[in-house]
N, C-alpha and C positions, 0 to 999 in steps of 0.2 A: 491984132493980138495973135491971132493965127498962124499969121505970116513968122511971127518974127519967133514964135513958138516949132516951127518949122525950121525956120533958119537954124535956132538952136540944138537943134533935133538933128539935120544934117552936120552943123560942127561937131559936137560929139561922137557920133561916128567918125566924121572925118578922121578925128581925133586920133580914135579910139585901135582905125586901122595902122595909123602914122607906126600908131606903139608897140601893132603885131610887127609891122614891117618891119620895125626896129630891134626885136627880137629875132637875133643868129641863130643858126642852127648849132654853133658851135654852144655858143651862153646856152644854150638849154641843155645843151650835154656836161655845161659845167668845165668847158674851158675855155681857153683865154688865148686868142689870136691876137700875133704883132707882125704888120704889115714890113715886115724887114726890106723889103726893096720898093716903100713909098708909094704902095696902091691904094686909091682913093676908093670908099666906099662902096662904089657902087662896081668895082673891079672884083673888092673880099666878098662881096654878096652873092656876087655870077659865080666867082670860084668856089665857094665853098656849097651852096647848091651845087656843082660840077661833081663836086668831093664826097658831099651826100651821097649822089649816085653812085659814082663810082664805090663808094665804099660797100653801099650796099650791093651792088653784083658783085663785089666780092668775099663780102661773109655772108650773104641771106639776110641779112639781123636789118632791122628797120626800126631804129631807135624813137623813130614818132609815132609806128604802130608796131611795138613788141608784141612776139609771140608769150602767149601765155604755155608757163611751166606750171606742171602740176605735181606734185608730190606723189608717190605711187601709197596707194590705201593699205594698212595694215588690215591683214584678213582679223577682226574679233572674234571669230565665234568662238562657239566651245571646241577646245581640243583636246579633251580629258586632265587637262592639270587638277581640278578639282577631284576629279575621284581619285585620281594618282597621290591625290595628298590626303585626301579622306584614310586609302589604305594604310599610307604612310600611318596615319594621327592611329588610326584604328588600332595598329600591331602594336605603337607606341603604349595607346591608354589599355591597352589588355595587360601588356607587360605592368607596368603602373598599379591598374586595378586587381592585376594577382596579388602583387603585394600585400593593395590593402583590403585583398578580403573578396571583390567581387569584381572578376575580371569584365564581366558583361558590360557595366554599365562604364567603366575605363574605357574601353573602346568602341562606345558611342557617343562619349564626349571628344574620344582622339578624333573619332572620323568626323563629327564636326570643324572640331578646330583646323583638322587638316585640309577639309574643305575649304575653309574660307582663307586657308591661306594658299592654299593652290591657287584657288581664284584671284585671290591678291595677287600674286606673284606673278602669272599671265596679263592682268590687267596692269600692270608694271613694265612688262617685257614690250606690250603693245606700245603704250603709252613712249619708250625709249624708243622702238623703232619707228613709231611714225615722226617724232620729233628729227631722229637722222633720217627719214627719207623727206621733210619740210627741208634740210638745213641742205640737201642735197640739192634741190630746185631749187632753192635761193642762189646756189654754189653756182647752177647751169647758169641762170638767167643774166649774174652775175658774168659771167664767164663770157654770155655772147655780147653784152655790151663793152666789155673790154677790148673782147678783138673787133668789135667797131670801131670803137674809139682810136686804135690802134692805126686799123686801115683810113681812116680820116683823117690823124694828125701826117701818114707818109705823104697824102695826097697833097694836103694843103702845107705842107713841107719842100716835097715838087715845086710848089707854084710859088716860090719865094716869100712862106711864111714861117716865124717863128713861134711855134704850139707849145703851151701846157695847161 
């Protein structure tokens, strides 16, 4: 029972590497090589590992261990919007509060309100620029796998393949 538990144990690996092997470099990038001048397997396999390399001495980018892009951090802290809008609310509810009678308390509800909408308003501006500096690292990362992809389809193009 051992044995043959064994045996099964080694098949499934066997297996298992058959399907890495079988797995291109090109399929994991998501494209599609045709042997146009009737090279057999094991000729697209040497070439396109050739291609790999090559590709990468010539953009850096290594599509099986990409570099990680990072998005640059929006600074949050405080930068006075909030009091900035406090004065605003302030002057606003004094005017307001003459009106009706008692400017004081007008413009300590303005500078409330202006408060929180400073802060609002900063917490808005954050929230925008860190989204465009996300959309930008996606843009880079984006960016270096294309000019891989690029430099890999001239190589394996060279070598009498037809890529897309």
């Amino acid at each position: 029972m051992k044995k043959l538990n064994l045996i099964l144990f080694i098949g499934l690996i066997f297996c298992g590497l058959q399907q890495i092997k079988a797995q291109s470099i090109a399929k994991s990038l998501g494209m599609y090589i045709f042997p146009s001048n009737n090279q057999n397997q094991a000729t697209q396999d040497a070439d396109e590992a050739d291609c790999y390399k090559w590709a990468i001495n010539q953009t850096g980018y290594d599509p099986l261990n990409p570099p990680t892009v990072t998005a640059a951090e929006v600074d949050t802290s405080p930068d006075g919007a909030a009091v900035r809008g406090a004065a605003v609310g302030a002057a606003g509810g004094a005017a307001i509060g003459a009106i009706a009678g008692d400017a004081g308390d007008g413009a300590a509800i303005g500078a409330i309100v202006g408060g929180v909408r400073g802060r609002r308003a900063k917490r808005a501006q954050d929230a925008q620029q860190q989204q465009a500096n996300n959309n930008a690292a996606e843009a880079q990362a984006k960016a270096f796998e294309d000019d891989y992809k690029k430099a890999f389809s001239v190589c394996m193009e060279g070598k009498g393949y037809t890529i897309k």
